[in-house]
RORODO-307983 format. One record per atom (N, C-alpha, C): x, y, z; residue in one letter. Coordinates in steps of 0.001 Angstrom, whole numbers, padded with zeros to 6 digits, always signed. Layout:
N
XYZA...
# end
This chain:
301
-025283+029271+007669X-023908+029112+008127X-023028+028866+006911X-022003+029606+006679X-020824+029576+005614X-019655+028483+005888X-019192+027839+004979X-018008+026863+005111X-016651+027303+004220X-015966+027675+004748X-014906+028042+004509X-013152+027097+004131X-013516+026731+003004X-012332+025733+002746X-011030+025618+002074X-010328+024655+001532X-008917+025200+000858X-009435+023882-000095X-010643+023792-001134X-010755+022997-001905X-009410+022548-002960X-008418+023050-002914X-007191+022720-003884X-006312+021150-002789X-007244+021242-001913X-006275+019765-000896X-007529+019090-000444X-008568+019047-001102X-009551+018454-000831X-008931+016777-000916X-009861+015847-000282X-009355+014310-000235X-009733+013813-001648X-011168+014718-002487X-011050+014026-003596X-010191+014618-005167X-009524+015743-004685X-008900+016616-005496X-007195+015552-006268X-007036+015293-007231X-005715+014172-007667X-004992+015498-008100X-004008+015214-008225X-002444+016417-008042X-001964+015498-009390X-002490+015548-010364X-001943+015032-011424X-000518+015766-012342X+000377+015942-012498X+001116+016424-013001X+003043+016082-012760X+003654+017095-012581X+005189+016891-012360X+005498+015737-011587X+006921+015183-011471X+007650+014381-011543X+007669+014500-009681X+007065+013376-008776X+007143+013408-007573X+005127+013918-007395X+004230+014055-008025X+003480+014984-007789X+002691+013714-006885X+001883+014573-005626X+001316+014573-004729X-000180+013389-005327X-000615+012786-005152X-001892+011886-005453X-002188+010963-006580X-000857+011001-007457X-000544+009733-008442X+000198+008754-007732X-000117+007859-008425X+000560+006216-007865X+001840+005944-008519X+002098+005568-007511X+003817+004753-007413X+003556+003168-007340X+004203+003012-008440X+003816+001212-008733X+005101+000443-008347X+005465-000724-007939X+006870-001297-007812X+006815-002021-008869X+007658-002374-009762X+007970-003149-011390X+009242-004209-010465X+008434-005292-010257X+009056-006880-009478X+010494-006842-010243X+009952-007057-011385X+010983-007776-012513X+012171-006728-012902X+011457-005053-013675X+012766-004628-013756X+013399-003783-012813X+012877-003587-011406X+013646-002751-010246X+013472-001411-010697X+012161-000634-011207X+012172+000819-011148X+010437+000438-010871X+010478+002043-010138X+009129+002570-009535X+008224+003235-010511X+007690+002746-011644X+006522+003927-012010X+005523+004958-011623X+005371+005915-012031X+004581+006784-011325X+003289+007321-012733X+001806+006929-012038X+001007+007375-013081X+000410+008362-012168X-000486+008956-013230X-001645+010156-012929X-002620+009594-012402X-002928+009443-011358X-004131+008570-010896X-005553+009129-011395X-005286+010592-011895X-007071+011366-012392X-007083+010576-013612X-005633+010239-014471X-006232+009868-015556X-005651+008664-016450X-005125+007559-015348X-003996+006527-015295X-003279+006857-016355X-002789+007579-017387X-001641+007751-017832X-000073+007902-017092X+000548+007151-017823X+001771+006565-017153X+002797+008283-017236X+003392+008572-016226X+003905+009655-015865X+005518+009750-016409X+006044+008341-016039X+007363+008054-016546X+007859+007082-014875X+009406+006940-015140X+009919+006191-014076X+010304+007190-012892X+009780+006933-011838X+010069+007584-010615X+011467+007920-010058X+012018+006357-009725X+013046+005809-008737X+013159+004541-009692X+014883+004283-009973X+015157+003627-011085X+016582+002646-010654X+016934+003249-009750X+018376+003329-009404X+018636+002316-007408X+019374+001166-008053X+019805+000669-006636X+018517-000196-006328X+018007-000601-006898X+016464-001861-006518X+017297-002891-006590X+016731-003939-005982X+016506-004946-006510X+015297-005947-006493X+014342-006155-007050X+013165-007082-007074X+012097-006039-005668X+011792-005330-005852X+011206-004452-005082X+009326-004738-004975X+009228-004831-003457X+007943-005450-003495X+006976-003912-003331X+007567-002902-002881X+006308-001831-002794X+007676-000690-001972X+006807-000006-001852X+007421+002081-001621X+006318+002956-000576X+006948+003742+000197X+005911+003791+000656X+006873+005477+001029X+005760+006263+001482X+006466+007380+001584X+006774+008312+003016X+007565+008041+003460X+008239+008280+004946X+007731+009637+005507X+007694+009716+007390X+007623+011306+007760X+008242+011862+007258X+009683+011963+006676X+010105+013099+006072X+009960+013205+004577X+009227+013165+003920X+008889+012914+003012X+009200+012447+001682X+010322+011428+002142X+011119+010796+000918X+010474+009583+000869X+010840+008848+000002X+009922+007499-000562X+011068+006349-000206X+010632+005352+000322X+011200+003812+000791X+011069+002820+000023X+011529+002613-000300X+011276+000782-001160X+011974-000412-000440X+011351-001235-000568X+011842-002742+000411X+012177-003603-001129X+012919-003952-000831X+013639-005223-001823X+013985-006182-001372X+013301-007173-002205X+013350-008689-001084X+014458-009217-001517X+015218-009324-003182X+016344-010053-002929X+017428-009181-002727X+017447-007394-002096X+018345-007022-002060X+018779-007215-000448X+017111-007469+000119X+017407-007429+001581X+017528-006507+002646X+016931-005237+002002X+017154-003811+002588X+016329-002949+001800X+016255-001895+002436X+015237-000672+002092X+015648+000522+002175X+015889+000922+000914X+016864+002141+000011X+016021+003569+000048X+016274+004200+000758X+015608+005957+000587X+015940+006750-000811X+014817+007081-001119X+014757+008199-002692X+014492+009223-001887X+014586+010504-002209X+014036+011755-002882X+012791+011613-003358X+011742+012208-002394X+010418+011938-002446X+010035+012836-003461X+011282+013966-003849X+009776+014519-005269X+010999+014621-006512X+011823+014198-006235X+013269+013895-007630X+013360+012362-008004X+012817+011358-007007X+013546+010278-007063X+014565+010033-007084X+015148+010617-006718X+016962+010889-007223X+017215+009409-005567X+018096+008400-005492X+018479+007819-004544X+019503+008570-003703X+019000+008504-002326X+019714+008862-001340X+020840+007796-000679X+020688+006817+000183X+021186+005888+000623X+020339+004503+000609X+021075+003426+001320X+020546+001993+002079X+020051+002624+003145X+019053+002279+003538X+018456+003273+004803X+018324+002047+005951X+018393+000688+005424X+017854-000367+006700X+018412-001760+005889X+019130-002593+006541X+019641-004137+006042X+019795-004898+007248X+020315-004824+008259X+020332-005429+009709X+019310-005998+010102X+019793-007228+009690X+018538-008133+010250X+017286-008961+009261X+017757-008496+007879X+016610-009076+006692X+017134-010218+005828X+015775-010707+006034X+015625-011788+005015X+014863-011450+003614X+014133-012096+003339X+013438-011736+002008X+012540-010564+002250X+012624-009755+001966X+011845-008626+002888X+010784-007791+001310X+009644-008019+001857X+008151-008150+001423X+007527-006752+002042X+008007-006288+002932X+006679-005093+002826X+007082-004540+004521X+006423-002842+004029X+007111-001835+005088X+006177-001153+005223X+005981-000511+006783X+005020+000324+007186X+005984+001467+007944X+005368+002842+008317X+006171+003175+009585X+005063+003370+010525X+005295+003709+011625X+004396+003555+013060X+004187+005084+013700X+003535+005331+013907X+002851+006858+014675X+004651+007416+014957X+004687+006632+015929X+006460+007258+016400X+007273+007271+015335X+007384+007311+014116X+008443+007282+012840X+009242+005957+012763X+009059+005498+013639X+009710+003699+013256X+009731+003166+012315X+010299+002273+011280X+009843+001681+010361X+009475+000699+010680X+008886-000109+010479X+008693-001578+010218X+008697-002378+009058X+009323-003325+008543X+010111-004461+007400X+009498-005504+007866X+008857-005966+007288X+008264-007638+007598X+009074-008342+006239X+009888-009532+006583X+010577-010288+005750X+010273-011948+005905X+010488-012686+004722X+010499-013991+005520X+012062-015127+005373X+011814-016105+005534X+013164-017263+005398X+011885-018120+004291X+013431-019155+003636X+013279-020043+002953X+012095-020925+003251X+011469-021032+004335X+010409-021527+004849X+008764-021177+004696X+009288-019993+004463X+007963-018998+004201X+007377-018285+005610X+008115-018241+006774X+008053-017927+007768X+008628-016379+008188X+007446-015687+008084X+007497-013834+008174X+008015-013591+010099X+008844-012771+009723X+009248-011565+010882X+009163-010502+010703X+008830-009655+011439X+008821-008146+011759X+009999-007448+012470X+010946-006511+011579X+011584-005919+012316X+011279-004532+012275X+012071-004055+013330X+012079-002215+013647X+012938-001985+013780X+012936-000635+013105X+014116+000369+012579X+014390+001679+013613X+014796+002474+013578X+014372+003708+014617X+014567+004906+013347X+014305+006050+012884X+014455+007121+011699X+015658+007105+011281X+016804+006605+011771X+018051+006893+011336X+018212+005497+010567X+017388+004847+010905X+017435+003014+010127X+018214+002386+010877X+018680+002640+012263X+018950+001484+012776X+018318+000626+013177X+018832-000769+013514X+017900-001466+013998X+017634-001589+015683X+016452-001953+015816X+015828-002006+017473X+015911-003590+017205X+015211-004511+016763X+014690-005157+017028X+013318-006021+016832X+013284-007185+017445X+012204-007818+016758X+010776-007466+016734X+009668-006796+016311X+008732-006676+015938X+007560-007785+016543X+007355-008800+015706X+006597-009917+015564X+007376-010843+014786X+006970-012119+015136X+007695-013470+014523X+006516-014508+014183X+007389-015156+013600X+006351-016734+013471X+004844-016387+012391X+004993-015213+011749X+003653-015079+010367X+004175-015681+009055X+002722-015585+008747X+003018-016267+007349X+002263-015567+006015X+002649-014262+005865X+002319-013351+005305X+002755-013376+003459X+002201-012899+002557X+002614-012452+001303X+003434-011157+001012X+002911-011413-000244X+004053-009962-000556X+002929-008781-000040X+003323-007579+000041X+002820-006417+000813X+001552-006863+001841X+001980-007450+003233X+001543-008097+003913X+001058-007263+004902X+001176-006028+004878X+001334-004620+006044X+000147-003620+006270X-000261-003720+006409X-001101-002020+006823X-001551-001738+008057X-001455-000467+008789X-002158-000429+009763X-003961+000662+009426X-004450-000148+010235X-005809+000596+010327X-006721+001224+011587X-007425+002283+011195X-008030+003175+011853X-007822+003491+012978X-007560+002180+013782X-007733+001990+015179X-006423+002155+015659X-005478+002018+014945X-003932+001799+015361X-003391+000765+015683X-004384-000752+015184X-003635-001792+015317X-002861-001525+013455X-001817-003197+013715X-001449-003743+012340X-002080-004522+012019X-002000-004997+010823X-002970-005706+010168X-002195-006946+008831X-002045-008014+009179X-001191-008753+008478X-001939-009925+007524X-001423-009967+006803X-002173-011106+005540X-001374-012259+006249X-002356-013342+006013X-002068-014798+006251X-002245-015899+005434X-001243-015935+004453X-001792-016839+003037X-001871-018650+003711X-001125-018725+004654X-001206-020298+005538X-002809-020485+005665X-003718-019424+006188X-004608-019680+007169X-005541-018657+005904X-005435-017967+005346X-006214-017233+004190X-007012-016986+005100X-006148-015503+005741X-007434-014819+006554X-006059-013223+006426X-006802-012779+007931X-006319-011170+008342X-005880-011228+009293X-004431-011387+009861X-004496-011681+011313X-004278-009560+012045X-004735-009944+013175X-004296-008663+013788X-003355-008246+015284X-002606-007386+014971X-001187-007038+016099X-001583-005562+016842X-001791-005525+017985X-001454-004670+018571X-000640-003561+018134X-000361-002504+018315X+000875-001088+018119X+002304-002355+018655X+002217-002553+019732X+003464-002845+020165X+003959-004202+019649X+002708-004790+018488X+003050-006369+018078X+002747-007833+018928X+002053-007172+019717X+001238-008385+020427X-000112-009450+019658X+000383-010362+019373X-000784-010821+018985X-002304-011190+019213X-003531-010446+018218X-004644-010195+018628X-005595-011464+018250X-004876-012594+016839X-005744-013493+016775X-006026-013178+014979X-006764-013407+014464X-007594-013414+013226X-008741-012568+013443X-008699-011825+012601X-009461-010533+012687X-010245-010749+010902X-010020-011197+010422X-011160-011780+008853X-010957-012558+008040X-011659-013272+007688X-011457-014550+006807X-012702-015229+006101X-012308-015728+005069X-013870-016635+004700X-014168-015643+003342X-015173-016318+002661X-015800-015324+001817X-015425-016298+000429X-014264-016720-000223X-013740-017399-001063X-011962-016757-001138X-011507-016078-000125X-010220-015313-000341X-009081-016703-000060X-008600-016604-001207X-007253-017515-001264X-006185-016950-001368X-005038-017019-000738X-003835-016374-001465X-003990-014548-000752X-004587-014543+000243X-004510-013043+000404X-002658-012390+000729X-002760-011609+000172X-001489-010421+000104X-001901-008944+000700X-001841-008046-000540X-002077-006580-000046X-003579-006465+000668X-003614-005359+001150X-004958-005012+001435X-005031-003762+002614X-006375-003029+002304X-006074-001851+002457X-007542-001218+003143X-007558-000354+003950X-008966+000339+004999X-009252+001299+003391X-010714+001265+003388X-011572+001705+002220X-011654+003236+002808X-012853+004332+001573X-012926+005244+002738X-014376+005170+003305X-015185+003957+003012X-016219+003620+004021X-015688+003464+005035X-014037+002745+005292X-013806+002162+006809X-013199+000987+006654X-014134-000004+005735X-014005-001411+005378X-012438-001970+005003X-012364-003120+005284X-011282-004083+004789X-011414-004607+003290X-010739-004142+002435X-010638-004618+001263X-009182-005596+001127X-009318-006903+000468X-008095-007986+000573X-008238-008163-000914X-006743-008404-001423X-007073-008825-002434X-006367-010826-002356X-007389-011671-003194X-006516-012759-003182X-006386-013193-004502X-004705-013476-004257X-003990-013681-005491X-004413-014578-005977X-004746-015917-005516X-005079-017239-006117X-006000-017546-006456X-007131-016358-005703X-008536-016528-006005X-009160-015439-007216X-008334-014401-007417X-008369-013445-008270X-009544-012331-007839X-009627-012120-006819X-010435-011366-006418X-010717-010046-005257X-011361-009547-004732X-011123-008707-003606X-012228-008453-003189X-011848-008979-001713X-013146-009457-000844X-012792-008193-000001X-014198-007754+000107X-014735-007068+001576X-015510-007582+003243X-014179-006611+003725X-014884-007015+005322X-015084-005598+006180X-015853-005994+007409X-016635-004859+008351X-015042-004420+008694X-014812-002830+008710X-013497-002281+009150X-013284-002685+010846X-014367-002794+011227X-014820-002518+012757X-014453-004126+013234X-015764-004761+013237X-015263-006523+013448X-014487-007440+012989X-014712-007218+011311X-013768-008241+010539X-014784-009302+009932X-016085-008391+010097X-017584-009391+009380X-017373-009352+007677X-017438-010594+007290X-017344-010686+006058X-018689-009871+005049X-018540-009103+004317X-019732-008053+003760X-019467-009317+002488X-019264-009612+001418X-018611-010301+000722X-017686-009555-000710X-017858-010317-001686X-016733-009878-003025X-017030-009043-003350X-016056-008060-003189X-016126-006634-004017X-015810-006485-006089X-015027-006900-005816X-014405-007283-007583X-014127-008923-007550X-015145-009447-008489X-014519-010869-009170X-014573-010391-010743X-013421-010253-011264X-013678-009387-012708X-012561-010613-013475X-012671-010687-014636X-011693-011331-015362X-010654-010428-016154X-010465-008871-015606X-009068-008672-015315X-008511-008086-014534X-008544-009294-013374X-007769-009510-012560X-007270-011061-013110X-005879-010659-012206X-004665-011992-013066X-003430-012268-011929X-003783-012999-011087X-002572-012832-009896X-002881-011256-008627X-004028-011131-008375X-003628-009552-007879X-003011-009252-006859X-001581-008097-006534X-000829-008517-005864X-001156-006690-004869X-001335-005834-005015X-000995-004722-004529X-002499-003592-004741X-002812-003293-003856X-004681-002487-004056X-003929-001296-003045X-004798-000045-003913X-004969+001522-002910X-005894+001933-003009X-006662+002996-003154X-007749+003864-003261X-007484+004825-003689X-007286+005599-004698X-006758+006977-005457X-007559+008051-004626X-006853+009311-004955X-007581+010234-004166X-009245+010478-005219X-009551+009791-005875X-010834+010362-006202X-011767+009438-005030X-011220+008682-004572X-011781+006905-004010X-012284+005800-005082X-011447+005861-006110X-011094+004583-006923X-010717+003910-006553X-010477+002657-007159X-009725+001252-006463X-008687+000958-007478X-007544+000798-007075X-006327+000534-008451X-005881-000555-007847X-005860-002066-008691X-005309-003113-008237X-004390-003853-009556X-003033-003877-008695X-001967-004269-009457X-002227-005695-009665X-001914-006011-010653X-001938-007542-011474X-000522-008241-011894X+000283-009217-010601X+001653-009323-010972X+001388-010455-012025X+000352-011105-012358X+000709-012104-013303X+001306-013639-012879X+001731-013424-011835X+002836-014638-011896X+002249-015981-011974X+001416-016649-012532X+001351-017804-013113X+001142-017730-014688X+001683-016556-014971X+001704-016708-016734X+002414-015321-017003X+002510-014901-018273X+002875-013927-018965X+002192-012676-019369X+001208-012924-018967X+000470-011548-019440X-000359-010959-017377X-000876-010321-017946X-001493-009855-016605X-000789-009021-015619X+000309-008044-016530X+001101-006932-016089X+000654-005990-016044X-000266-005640-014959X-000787-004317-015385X-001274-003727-014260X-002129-002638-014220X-002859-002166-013198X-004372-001699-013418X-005155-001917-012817X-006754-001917-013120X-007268-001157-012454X-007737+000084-012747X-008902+000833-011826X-010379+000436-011656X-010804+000470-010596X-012404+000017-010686X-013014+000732-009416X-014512+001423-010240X-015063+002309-009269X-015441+001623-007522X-014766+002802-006635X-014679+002584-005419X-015487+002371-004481X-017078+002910-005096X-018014+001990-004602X-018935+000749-004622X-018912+000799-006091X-019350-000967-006529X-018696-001563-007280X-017414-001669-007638X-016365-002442-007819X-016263-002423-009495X-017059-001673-010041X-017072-001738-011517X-015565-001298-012185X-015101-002206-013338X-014126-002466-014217X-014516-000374-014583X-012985+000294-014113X-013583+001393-015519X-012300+001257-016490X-010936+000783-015813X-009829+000731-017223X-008747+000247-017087X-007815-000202-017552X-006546-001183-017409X-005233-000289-018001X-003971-000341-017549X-002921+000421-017959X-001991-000590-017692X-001850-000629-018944X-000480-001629-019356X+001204-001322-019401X+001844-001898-019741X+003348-001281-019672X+004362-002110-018508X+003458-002740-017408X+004701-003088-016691X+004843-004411-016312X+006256-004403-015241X+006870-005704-015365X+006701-006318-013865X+005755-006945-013766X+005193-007582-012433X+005103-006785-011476X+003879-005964-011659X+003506-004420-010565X+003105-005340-009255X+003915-004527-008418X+003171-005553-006886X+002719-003858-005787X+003476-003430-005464X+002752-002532-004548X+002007-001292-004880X+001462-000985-004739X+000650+000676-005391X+000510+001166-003891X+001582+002629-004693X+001584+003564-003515X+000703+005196-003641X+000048+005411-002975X-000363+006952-003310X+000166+008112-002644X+001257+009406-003253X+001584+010006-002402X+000459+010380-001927X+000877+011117-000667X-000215+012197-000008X-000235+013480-000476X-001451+014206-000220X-001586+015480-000722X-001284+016327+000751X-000991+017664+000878X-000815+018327+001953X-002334+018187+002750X-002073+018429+004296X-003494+018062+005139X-003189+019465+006166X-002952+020376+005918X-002997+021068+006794X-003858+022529+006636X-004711+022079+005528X-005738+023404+005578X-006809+023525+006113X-006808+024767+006891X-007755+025184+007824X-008853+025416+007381X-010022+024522+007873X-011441+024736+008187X-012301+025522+008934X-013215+027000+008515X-013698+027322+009798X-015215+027384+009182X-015869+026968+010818X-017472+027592+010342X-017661+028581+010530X-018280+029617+009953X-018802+030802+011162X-020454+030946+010773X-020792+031095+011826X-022486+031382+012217X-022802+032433+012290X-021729+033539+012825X-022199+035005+013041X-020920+036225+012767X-020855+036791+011954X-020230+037378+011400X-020699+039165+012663X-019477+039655+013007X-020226+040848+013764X-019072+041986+013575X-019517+043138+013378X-018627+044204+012717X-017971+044607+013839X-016995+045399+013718X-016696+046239+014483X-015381+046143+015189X
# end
């Protein structure tokens, strides 16, 4: 039997090249309000993405229509780029934010903004594609910076630095309870579905990134305890299935950077320096629409 494929959009194929290109990472720079963009095949730094209209930007993420979002916590809103110019479009969402930490959108194109108050007390709002606002989401979390992801199943999935666990939300934001915790994770923030399946967390305080069952939320245990890691604030999976985890530093001065380490046993392979308190790592997507066929019997005529 023959397999017939479009290996140029394969999942482990990186789109390394031009300005916007498809499977390099988009980093958020805390401190100076522009988006870097590296080559994820070969972490060399690409140049600045999106430069224009930040302010203190916790992560980017890249919308159904295929422009790129950034949330800015002290701007309070989430500014649309030009997903392959960077060039800034508008304020796309402000109604209704507080310190606003981290953005998802939802099967239906919704956005979702999780922000918090002076308290440290996270809300969830929703947007509708045009960025207006709907309304409240979820309330009462106590989430970090890029606190967001949804996984496999179509729940959300929220960091809980109060309770240093995973809590989990329903599609519609109903609360499901604590879904992982334990292991030595302090300080959890980003965190992200592996392509085993698994829950990878990173914790900032603990400097590390613990693994859990994608399915239950069973603690497997530490994936990376490496000594460089330094604050880690923002983890993806490159299209080769690397692990790139941003290092904001923030209890000192150094530890600006971003670290790749192989995606199945957590090994250190290299560090890329240059920036100014990296917190979210974004990976565009590569196109998914090439056709697969088997054929078994080929017949003339």
């Amino acid at each position: 039997m023959a397999a017939v494929t479009c290996g140029s959009v394969a999942a482990t194929t990186a789109f390394a090249g031009p300005k916007g290109a498809p499977g390099d990472l988009y980093v958020a720079n805390f401190r100076t309000s522009i988006i870097t963009q590296v080559d994820s095949a070969t972490g060399q730094v690409v140049g600045n993405f999106a430069t224009t209209n930040m302010n203190s930007p916790e992560e980017g993420q890249f919308g159904p229509n295929g422009n790129f979002f950034v949330v800015n916590q002290l701007a309070h809103n989430v500014t649309e780029y030009d997903g392959n110019t960077g060039d800034f479009i508008q304020i796309f969402a402000s109604e209704g934010l507080g310190l606003a930490s981290g953005l998802r959108f939802k099967a239906n194109g919704n956005l979702l903004v999780y922000w918090f108050n002076i308290f440290g007390v996270g809300t969830i709002n929703e947007y509708d594609p045009s960025g207006a606002f709907i309304g409240t989401f979820a309330s009462g979390l106590h989430g970090g910076a890029i606190p967001m992801n949804f996984g496999p199943d179509g729940n959300l999935y929220v960091s809980n630095t109060s309770a240093n666990s995973i809590d989990r939300l329903t599609p519609d934001g109903t609360p499901l309870g604590t879904f992982a915790s334990g292991g030595g994770l302090d300080g959890p923030e980003a965190h992200t579905f592996g392509p085993n399946g698994n829950l990878f967390v990173v914790g900032q305080k603990s400097n590390n990134v613990i693994e859990y069952d994608g399915t239950t939320g069973t603690l497997i245990g530490t994936f990376i305890n490496d000594n460089h890691l330094n604050s880690p604030s923002g983890i993806a999976f490159g299209p080769d299935g690397n692990l790139w985890v941003a290092n904001a530093g923030v209890f000192g001065n150094d530890g600006h950077d971003i670290n790749e380490f192989d995606g199945t046993t957590g090994a250190f392979i290299q560090q890329i320096t240059g920036f100014t308190v990296p917190l979210g790592i974004t990976v565009k997507p590569g196109p998914t629409d090439c056709l697969t066929m088997s054929v078994s019997t080929l017949t003339a005529g």
